[in-house]
C-alpha positions as CSV (number, residue, x, y, z in Angstrom):
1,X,0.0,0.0,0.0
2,X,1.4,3.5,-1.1
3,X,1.5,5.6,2.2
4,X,2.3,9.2,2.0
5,X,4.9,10.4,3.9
6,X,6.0,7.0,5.3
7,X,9.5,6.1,4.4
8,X,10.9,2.6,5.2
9,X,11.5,-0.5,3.4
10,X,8.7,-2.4,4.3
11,X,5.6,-2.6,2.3
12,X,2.1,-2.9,3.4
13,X,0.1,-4.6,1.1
14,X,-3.6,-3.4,0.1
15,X,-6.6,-4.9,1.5
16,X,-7.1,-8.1,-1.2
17,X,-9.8,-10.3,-2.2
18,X,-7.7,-13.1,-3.9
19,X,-7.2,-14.8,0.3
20,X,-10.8,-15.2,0.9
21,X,-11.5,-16.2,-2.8
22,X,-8.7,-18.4,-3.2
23,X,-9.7,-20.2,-0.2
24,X,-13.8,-20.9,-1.4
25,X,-12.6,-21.6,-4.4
26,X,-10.5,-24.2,-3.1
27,X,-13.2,-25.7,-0.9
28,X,-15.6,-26.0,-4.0
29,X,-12.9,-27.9,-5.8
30,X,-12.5,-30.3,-3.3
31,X,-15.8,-30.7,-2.4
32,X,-16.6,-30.9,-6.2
33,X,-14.6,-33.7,-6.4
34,X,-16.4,-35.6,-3.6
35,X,-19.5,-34.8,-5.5
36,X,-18.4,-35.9,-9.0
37,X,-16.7,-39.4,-7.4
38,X,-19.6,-40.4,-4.4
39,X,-22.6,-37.7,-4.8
40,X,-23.2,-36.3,-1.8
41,X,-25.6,-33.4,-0.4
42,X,-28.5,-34.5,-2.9
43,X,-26.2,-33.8,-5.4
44,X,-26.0,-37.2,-8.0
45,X,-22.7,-39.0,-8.7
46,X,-20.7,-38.1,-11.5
47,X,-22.0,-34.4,-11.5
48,X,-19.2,-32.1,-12.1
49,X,-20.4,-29.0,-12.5
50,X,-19.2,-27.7,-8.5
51,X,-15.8,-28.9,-9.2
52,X,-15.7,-27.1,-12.5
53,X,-16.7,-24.2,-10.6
54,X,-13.8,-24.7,-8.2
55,X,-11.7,-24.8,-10.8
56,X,-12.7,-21.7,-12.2
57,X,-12.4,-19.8,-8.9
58,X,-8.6,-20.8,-8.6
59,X,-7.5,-19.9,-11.8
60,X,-9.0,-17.1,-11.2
61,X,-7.2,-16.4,-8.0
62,X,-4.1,-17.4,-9.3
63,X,-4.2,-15.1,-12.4
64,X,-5.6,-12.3,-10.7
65,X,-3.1,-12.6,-7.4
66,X,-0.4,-12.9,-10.0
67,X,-1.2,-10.0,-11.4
68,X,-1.7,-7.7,-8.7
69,X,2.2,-9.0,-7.5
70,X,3.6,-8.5,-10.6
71,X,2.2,-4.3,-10.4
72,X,3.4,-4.4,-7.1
73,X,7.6,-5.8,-8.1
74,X,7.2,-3.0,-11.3
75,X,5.6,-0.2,-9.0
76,X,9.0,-0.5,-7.0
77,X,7.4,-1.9,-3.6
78,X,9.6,-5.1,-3.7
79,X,12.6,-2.9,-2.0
80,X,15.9,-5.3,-0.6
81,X,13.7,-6.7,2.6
82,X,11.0,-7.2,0.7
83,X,12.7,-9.3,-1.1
84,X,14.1,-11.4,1.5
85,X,10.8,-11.7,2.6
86,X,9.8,-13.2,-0.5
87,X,12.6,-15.5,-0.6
88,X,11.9,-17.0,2.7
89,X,8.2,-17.3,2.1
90,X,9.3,-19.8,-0.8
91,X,11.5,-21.4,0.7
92,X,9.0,-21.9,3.5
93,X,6.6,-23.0,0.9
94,X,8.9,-25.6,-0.7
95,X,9.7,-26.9,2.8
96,X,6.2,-27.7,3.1
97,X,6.0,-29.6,0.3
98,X,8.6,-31.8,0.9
99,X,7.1,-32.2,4.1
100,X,3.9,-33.3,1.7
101,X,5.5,-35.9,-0.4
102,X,7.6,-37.4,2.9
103,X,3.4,-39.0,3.7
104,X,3.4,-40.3,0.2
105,X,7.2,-41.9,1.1
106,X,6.5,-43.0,4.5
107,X,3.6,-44.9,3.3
108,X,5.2,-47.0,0.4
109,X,8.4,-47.5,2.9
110,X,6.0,-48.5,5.7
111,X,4.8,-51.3,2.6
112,X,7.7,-52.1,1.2
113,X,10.3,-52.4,4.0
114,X,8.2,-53.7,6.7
115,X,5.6,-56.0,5.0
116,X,7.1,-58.9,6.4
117,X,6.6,-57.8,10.2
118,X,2.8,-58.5,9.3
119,X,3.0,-61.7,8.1
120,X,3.1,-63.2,12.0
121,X,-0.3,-61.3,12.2
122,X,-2.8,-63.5,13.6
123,X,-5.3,-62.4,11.1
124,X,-5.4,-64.7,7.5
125,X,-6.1,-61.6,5.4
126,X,-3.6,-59.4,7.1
127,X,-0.7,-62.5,6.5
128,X,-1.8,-62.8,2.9
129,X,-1.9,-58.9,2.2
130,X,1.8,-58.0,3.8
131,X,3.0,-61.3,2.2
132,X,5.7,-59.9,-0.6
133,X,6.5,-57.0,-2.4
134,X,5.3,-55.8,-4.4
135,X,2.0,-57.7,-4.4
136,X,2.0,-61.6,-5.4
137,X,0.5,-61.5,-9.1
138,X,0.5,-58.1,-10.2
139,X,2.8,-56.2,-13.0
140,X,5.0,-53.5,-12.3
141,X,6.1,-50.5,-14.6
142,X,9.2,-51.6,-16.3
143,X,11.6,-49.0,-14.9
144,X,14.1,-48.4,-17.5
145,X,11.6,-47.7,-20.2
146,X,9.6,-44.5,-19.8
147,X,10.2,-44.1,-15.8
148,X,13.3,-43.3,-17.4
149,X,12.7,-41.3,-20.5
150,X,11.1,-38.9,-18.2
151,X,13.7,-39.2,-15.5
152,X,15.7,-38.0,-18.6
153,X,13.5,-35.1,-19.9
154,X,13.3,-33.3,-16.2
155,X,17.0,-33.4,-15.4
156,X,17.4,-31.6,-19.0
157,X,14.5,-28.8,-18.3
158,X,16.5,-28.5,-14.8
159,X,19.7,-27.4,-16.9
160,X,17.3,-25.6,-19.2
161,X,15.4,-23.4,-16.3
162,X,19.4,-22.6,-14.7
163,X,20.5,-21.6,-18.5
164,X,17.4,-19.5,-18.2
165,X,18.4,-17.6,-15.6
166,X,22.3,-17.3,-16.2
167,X,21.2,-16.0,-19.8
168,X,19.2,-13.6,-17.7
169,X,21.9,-12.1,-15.4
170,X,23.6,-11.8,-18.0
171,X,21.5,-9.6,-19.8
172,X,21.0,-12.2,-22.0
173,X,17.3,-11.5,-22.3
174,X,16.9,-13.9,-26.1
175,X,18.8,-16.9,-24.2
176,X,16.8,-16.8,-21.5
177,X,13.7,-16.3,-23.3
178,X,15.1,-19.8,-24.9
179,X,15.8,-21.4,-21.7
180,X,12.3,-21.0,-20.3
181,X,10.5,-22.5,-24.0
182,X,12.6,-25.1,-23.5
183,X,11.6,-25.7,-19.8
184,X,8.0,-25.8,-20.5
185,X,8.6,-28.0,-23.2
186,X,10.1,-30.5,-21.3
187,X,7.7,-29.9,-18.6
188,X,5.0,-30.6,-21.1
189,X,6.2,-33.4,-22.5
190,X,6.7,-35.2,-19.1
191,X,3.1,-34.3,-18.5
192,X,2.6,-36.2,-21.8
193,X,4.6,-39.5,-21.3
194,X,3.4,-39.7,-17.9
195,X,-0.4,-39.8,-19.2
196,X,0.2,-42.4,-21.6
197,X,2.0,-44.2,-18.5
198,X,-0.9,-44.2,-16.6
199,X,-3.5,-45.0,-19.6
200,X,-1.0,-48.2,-20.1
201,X,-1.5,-49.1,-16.4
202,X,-5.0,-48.4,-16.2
203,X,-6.0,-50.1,-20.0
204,X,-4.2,-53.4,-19.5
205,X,-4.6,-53.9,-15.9
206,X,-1.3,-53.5,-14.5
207,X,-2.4,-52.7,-10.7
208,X,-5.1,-55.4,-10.6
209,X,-4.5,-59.1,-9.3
210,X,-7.1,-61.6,-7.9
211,X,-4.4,-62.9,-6.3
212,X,-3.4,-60.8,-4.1
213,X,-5.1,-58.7,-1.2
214,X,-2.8,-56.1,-1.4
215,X,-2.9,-54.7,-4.9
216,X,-4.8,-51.9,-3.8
217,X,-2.3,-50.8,-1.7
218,X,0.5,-50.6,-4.3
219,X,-1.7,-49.3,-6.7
220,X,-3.4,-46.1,-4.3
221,X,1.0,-46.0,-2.8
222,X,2.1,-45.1,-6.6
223,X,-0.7,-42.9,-7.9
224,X,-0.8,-40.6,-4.7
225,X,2.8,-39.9,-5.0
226,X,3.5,-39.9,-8.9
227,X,0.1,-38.7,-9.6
228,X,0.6,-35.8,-6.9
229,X,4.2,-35.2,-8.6
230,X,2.7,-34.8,-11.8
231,X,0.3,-32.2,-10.5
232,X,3.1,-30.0,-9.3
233,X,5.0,-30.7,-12.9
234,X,1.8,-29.1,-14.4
235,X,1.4,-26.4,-11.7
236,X,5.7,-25.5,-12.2
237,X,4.6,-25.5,-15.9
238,X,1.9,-22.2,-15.6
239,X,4.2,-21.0,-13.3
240,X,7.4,-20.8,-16.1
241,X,5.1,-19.8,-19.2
242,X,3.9,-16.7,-16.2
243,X,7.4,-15.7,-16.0
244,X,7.8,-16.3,-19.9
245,X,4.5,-13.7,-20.7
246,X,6.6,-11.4,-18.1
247,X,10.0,-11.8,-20.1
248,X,8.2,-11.2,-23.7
249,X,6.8,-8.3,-22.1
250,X,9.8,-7.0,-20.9
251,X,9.8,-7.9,-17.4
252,X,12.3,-8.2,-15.3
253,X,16.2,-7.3,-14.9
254,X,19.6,-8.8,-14.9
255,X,19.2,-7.7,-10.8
256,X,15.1,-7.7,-10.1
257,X,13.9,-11.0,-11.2
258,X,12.9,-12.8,-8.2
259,X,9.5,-14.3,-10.2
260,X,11.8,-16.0,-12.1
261,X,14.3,-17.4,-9.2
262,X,10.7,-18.8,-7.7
263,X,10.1,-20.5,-10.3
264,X,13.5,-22.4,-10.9
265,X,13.5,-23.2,-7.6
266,X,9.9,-24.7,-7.6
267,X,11.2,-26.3,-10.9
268,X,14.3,-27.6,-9.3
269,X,12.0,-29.1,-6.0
270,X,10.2,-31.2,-8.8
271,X,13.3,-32.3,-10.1
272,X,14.4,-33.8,-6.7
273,X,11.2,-35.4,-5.9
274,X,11.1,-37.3,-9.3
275,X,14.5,-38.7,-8.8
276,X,13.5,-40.6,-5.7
277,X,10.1,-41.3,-6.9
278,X,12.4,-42.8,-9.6
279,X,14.8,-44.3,-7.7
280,X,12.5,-45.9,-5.0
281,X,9.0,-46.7,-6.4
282,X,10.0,-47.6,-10.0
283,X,13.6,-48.6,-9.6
284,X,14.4,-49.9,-6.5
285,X,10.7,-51.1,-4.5
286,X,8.6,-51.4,-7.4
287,X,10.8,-53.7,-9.5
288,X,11.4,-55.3,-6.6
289,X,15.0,-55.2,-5.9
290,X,14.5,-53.7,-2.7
291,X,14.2,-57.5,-1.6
């Protein structure tokens, strides 16, 4: 907020809508998907129309609270400690999304390392579920094949999003226009392979054996934590092609480019996360070698 007369290096930000609408919104699309999935409230399964409406509301937020940011970083308010501020706040975010994906971990390490503590259960099912891992029957994801293709394609849009913003220190404004295209084009095509992963499993079955009691599990352990992954690829996508629109529109300095810092670093969180997804649910656990 632009206070006359006031001079010090913090900035006090203008009474905003995007909080409480941001939150709403975020209720509706959760409980839109409740309503689409089970149908609840009188409202018929497989009705969508409340989570499209959630939707709506949160790109909504996002674009508009992007916005009003972006007026605030070329208005001049983001001074030095603002910008620490920032800084901390993302790192404080990414923080809490590690802390996100550990749950996803601690779940498929509780399965896979410990499963045979269960099998001197007195109960049959229990015995037969925590038997082996993975589950008796069922067919994993062949690790070396697109697991790895797409291991591949994000360590290259990592280098890509760090070219992006060397180019841009630099003063470099074309390379690191480059950079970021290439980025999101790695970003997207991860998106891709990892859709045509999951029609594969989902088409012929993968997940699914009579045999065992605990192909569930496996199956709910692997799409909650790639699944969740992908949804932060997409998410770290908008966010580059954001700081792209900013770029093209001449945005941002060899010194004042914080946007585009947030975003590598977002970018670079993903990164990490995929490799031990990699490295432990396709590689290690899920082809079984963890044995």
């Amino acid at each position: 907020m632009a206070h006359e007369g006031v001079k010090h290096d913090y900035h006090l930000v203008n009474p905003s809508i995007w909080p409480l609408v941001g939150s709403a919104s975020a209720v509706l699309l959760a409980l839109g998907l409740v309503v689409g999935l089970k149908g609840i409230l009188g409202i018929p399964k497989g009705s969508w129309w409340l989570l499209a409406l959630g939707a709506i509301g949160v790109l909504w937020t996002m674009a508009g609270w992007w916005v009003d940011v972006t007026k605030e970083a070329n208005g001049g308010d983001h001074t030095k400690i603002v910008s620490i501020g920032l800084r901390y706040g993302m790192m404080l975010f990414i923080t809490s999304e590690v802390m996100f994906f550990v749950a996803w971990f601690w779940i498929f390490f509780e399965m896979a390392l410990f499963h045979h503590v269960r099998v001197g259960s007195p109960i049959d099912d229990v015995r037969t579920a925590w038997a082996s891992w993975p589950p008796k029957g069922i067919e994993v994801v062949p690790p070396l094949q697109l697991p790895l293709v797409n291991t591949i394609t994000l360590l290259l849009s990592g280098t890509t999003s760090t070219w992006a913003i060397w180019a841009l220190e630099r003063n470099d404004r074309e390379g690191a226009k480059i950079g970021l295209i290439l980025t999101i084009a790695l970003g997207m095509l991860f998106t891709f392979i990892q859709g045509y992963e999951y029609n594969h499993i989902l088409t012929e079955h993968l997940f699914y054996s009579p045999e065992s009691a605990n192909a569930g599990l496996y199956g709910s352990a692997f799409f909650m934590a790639t699944g969740f992954h992908g949804f932060h690829v997409i998410i770290g996508t908008i966010f580059l092609i954001i700081c792209l629109i900013r770029l093209m529109n001449g945005g941002f300095t060899p010194t004042k480019h914080f946007g585009l810092e947030a975003a590598s670093w977002y970018w670079q969180f993903v990164d990490v996360v995929w490799l031990f997804l990699f490295a432990f649910l396709y590689l290690i656990f899920g082809a079984g070698w963890g044995h």
